[in-house]
C-alpha positions in Angstrom: -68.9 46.3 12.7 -66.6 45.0 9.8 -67.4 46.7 6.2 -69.5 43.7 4.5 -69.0 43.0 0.6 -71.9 42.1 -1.2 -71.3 38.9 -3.6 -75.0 37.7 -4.4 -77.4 40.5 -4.7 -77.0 43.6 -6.6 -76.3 46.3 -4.0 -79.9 48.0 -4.7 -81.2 44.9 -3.4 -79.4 45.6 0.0 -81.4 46.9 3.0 -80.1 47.2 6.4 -82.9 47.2 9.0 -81.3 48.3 12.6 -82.5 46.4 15.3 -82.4 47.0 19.0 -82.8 49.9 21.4 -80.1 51.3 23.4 -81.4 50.0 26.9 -80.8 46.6 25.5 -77.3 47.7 24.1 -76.1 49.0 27.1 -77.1 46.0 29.6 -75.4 43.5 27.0 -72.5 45.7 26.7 -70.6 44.6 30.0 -71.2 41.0 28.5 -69.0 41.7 25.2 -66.1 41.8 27.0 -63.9 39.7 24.6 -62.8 39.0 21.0 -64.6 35.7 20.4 -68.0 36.9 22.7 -68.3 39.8 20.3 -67.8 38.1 17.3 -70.7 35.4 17.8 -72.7 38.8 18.7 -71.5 40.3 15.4 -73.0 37.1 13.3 -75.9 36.9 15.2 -77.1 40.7 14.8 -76.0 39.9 11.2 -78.5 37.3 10.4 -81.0 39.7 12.4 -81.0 42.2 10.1 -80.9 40.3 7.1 -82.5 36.8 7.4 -85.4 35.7 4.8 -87.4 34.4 7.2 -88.8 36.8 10.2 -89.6 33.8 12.4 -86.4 32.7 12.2 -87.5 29.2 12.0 -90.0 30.2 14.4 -87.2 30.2 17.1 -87.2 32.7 19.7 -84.0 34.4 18.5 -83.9 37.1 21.3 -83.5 34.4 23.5 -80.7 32.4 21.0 -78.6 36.0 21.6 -79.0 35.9 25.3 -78.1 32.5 25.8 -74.7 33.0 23.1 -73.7 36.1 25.3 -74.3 34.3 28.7 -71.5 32.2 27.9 -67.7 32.7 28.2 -65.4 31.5 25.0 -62.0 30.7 25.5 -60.8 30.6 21.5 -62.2 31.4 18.3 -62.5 27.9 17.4 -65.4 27.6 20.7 -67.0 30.9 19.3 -66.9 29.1 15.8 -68.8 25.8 17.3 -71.3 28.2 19.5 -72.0 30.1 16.2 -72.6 27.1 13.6 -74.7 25.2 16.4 -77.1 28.2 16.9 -77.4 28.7 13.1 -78.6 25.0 13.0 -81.6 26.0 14.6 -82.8 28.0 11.5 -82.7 24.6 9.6 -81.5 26.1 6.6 -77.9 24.5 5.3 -77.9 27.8 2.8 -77.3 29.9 5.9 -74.1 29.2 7.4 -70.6 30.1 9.2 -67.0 30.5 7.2 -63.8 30.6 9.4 -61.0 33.2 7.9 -59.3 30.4 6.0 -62.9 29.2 4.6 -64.1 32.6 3.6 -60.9 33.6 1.9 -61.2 30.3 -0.5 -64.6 31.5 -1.0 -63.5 34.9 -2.5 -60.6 33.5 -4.5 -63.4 30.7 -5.8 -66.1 33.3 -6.6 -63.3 35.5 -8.5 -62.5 32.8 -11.0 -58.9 32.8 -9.8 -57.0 30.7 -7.5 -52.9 30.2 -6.7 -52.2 26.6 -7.4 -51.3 24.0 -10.4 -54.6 23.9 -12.3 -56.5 20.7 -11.9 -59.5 19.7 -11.4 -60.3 17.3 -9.2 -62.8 14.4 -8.1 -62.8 11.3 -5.8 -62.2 7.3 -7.5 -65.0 5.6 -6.9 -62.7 2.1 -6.0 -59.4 3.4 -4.7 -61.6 6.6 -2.9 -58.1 8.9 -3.8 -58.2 12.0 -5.3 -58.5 11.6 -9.3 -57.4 14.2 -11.5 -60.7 15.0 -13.8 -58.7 17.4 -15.9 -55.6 19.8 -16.0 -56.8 23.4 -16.9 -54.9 24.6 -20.5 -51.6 26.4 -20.5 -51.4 26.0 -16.3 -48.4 24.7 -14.2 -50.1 20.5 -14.0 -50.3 20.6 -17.2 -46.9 21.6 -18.5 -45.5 19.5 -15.7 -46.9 16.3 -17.3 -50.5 15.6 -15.3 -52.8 13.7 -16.4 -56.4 12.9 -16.6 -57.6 10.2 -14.4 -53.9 10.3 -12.6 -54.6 9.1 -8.8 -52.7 12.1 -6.7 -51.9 9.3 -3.6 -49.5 12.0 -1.4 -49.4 15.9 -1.3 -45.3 16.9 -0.4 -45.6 13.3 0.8 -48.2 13.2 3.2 -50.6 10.9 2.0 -54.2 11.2 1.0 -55.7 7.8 1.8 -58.8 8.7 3.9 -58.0 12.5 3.4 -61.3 14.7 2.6 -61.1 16.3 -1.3 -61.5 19.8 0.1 -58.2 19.3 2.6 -56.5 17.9 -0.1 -57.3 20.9 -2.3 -56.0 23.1 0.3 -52.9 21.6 0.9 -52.6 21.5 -3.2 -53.0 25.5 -3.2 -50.7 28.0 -1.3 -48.3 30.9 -2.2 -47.6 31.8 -5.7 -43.8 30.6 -6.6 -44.0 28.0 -4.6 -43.5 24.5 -4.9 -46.0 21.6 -4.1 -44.8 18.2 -5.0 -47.9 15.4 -6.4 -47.7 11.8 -6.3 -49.6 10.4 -8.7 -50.4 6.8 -9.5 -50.8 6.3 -13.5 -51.5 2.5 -13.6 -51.3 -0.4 -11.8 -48.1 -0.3 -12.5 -46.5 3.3 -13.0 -46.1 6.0 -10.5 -45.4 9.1 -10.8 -43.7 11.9 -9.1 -43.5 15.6 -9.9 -43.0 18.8 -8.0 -45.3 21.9 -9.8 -44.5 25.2 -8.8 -48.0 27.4 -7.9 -49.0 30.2 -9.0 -52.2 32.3 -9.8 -54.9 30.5 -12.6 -57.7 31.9 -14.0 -60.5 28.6 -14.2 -62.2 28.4 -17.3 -65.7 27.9 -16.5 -66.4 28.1 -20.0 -65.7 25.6 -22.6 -66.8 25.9 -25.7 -66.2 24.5 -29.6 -68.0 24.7 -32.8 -69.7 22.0 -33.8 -71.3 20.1 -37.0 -74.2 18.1 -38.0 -74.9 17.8 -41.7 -74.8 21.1 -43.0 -75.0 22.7 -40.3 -72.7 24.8 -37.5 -73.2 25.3 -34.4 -71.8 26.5 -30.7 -71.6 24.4 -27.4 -71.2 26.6 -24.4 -70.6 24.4 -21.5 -71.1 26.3 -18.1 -69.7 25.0 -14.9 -70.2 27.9 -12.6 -70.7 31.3 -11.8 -67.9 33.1 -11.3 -66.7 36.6 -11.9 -65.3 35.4 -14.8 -68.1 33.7 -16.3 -69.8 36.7 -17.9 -66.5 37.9 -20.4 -65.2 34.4 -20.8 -69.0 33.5 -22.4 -69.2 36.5 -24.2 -65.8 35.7 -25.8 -67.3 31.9 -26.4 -70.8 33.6 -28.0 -68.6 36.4 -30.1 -65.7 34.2 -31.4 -68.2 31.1 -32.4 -70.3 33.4 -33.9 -67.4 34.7 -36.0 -66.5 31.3 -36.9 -70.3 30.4 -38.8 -72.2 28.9 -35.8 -75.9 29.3 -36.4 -77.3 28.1 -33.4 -75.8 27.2 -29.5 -76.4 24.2 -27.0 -75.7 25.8 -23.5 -74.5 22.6 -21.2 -75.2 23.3 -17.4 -75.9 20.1 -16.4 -73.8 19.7 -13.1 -73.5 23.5 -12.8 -74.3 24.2 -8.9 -74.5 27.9 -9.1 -72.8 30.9 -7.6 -73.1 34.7 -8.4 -76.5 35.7 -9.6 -75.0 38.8 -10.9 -73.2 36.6 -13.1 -76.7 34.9 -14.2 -77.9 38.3 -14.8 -74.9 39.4 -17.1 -75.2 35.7 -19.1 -78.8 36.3 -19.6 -78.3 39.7 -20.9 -76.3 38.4 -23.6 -79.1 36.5 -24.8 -82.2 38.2 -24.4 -83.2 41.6 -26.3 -86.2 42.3 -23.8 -88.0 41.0 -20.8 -87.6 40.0 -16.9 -84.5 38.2 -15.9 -85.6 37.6 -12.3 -87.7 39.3 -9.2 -85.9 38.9 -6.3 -88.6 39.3 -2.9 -87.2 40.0 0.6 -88.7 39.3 3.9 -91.1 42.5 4.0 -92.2 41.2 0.9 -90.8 44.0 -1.2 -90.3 42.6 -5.0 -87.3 43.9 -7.2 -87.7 43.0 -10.6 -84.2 43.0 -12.8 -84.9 43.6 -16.7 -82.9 42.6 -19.8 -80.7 45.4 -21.2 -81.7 45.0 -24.6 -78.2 44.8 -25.5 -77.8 40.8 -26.7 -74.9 39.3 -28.3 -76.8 36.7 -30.2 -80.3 36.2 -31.5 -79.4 33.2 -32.6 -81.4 29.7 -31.5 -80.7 28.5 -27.9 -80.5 24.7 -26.4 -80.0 24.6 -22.7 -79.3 21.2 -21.3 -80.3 20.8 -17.4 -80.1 18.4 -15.0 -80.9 17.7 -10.9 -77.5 19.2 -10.6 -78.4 22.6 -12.3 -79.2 25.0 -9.5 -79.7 28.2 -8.0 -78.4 30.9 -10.4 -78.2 28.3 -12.9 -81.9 28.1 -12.7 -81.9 32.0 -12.9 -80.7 31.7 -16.0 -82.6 29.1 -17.1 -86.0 30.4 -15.8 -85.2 33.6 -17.7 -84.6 32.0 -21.1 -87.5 29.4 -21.1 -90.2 31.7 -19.7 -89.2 34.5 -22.7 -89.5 31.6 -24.7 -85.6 32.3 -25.6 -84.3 28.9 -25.3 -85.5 25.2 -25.2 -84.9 22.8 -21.8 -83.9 19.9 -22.7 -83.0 17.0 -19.6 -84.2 16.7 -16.1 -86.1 18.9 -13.7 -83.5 21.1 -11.9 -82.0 20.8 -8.1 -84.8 23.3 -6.7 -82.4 26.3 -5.4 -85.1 29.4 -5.5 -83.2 31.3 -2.4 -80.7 34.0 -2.7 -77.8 34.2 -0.1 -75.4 37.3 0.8 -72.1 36.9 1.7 -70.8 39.0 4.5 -67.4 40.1 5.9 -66.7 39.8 9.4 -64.5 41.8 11.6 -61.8 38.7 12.0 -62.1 37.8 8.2 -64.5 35.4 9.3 -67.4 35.1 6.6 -71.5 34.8 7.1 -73.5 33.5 4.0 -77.3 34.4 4.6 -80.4 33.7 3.1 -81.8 37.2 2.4 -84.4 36.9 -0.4 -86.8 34.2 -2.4 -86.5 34.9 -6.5 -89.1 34.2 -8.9 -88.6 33.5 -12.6 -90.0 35.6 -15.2 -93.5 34.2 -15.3 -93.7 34.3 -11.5 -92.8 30.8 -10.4 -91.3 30.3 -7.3 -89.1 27.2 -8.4 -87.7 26.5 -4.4 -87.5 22.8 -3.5 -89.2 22.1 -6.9 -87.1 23.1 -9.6 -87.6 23.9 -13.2 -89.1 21.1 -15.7 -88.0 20.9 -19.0 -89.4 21.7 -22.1 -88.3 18.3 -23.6 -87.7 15.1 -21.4 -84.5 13.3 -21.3 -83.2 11.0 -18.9 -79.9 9.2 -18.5 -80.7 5.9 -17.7 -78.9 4.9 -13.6 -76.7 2.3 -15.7 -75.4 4.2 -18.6 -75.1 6.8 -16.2 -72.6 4.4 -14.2 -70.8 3.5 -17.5 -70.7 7.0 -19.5 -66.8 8.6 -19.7 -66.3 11.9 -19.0 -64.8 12.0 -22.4 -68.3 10.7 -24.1 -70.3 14.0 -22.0 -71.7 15.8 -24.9 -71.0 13.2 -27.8 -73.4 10.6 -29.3 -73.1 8.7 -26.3 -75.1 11.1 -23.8 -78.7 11.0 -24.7 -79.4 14.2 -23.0 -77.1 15.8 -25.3 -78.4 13.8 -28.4 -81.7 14.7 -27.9 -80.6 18.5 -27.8 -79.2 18.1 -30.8 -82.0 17.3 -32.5 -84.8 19.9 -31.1 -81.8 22.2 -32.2 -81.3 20.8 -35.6 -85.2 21.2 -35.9 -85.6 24.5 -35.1 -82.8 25.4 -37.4 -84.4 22.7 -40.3 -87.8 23.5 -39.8 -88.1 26.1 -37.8 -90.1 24.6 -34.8 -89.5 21.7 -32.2 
């Protein structure tokens, strides 16, 4: 079997349970007789070993494995189909299948790096085209002249209308030094045409500013995901803020789906001086309990803005900070992610994400399908939501973000909410 890499659980938290006698080996053996047959055998011993849930959705997964193996698969794309249709029955979307070309855009999005031109991008709501939502600084779109809320309507000039965002994205990235030309449509009026060499980007998934209100500074940290790269590029935010006066920070992960919880584990660290960060439980039951370092950048007062679309190791990081009564929530209950998946390798490149454990926050709450409410309520009303600009997120304009400004400016003021 393929050597796996481990991208969402600390290594300690890793154990392999062999399955399986050797009678049972050797009467399936004859059956494993070619490339694809042996790879849907590889994932499904995989998701033996490591699944949450013993019952496996209280399927009878001996039987899944004898039925797989009883077939004959003429390509990897039939393995593939056979694979994804018997992980269906564990009724758990978490849990799921990556072909080599999937998996490998996995890595390169986990890393915080990617070979392309640097944009970011979303889909119109009235043309449905791609829409540039922003160009990354100093990258290749944005020296070549693209702009926010440019439509991209061909890639090399094939053309996007009724394209999916994540094909488009792929044919956007490829080879470093290469060129990909964009055509964009500006206005009603103005089109656009440039051709943007690739190469490799590091995404910022932290942006952050110092800030005023009356006499006071102060840092926003907003945090999109959790990369690699999310740890050191919010320690720089925390130390060079700091530098620069701030005397308190509102942490934005509103919209912030998740990703490594190592990376949740570093962020916390560099805000809490003691306590539990998380306890992650497996299916034997068997709790591991990760601790703070007690090595924190910052002991200044924390604002951390959530929404429904704050999840998974966003809520580890926002469990660990409201139940240490180390920051205030301010916004909406959270998505309700309280699972832990593990990323494996596969012996064509292939990729098998797998729920392995349930976490708990620091106070023992087991946040799955419920989420985490906030200290402080704030809604964005359906029709402002409709109207608000990306360019008015985290002004006067957003409510959510008003509100945290003032539980922030009274803790710093008064010294209590």
């Amino acid at each position: 079997m393929a050597e796996k890499r481990k991208f969402l659980l600390p290594l300690a938290l890793v154990g392999l349970l062999i399955v399986g006698g050797a009678p049972v080996l050797a009467r399936l053996a004859g059956q494993l007789n070619n490339a694809p047959k042996s790879l849907v055998d590889e994932v499904w011993q995989t998701v033996d070993r490591e699944y949450v849930d013993g019952s496996f959705n209280k399927q009878d997964w001996q039987a899944v494995r004898r039925q797989l193996l009883a077939r004959n698969y003429e390509s990897d794309e039939d393995a593939y189909k056979a694979i994804r249709k018997a992980l269906a029955l564990l009724n758990d979307p978490y849990t799921r299948f990556l072909a080599p070309k999937e998996f490998a855009e996995l890595k390169e999005e986990t890393k915080g790096e990617l070979v392309g031109v640097g944009i970011a991008l979303g889909l119109s709501k009235k043309e449905k085209l791609p829409l540039v939502v922003k160009t990354f600084k100093g990258s290749p779109a944005e020296g070549a002249g693209v702009q926010s809320l440019d439509l991209i309507t061909a890639v090399d000039d094939q053309t996007t209308t009724g394209v999916a965002l994540e094909t488009i994205s792929r044919r956007i990235r490829g080879k470093s030094g290469t060129p990909v030309k964009l055509t964009l449509r500006r206005s009603a009026k103005k089109m656009v045409s440039l051709t943007i060499t690739r190469r490799s980007i590091t995404i910022p998934v932290v942006e952050s500013s110092l800030r005023t209100f009356g006499k006071h500074k102060f840092g926003y940290l907003q945090l999109q995901e959790f990369s690699e790269q999310a740890a050191p590029q919010m320690q720089l935010a925390i130390d060079t803020l700091s530098a620069q006066g701030a005397k308190g920070w509102i942490l934005d992960m509103r919209g912030n789906p998740g990703g490594l919880v190592e990376a949740a584990v570093e962020i916390a660290n560099l805000f809490l001086e003691d306590g539990t960060i998380v306890s992650v439980v497996d299916r034997q039951g068997l709790r591991e309990t990760l601790r703070a370092d007690g090595r924190p950048h910052t002991k200044l007062p924390v604002i951390i803005l959530v929404d429904g679309g704050t999840a998974s190791a966003g809520e580890i990081l926002a469990g660990a900070l409201q139940d240490n009564r180390r920051a205030t929530l301010v916004g909406a209950t959270t998505f309700g992610k309280g699972i832990i998946q593990q990323v494996n390798t596969l012996s064509n490149g292939a990729g098998v994400n797998v729920t392995i454990a349930h976490y708990l926050t620091p106070s023992g709450k087991d946040i799955h399908k419920k989420g985490i409410v906030p200290d402080v309520k704030a809604l964005i009303p359906p029709a402002l939501l409709k109207t608000l600009k990306a360019n008015q997120v985290a002004t006067a304009a957003d409510p959510q973000y008003a509100r945290g400004l003032e539980v922030l400016k009274s803790k710093l003021e008064l010294g209590k909410i």
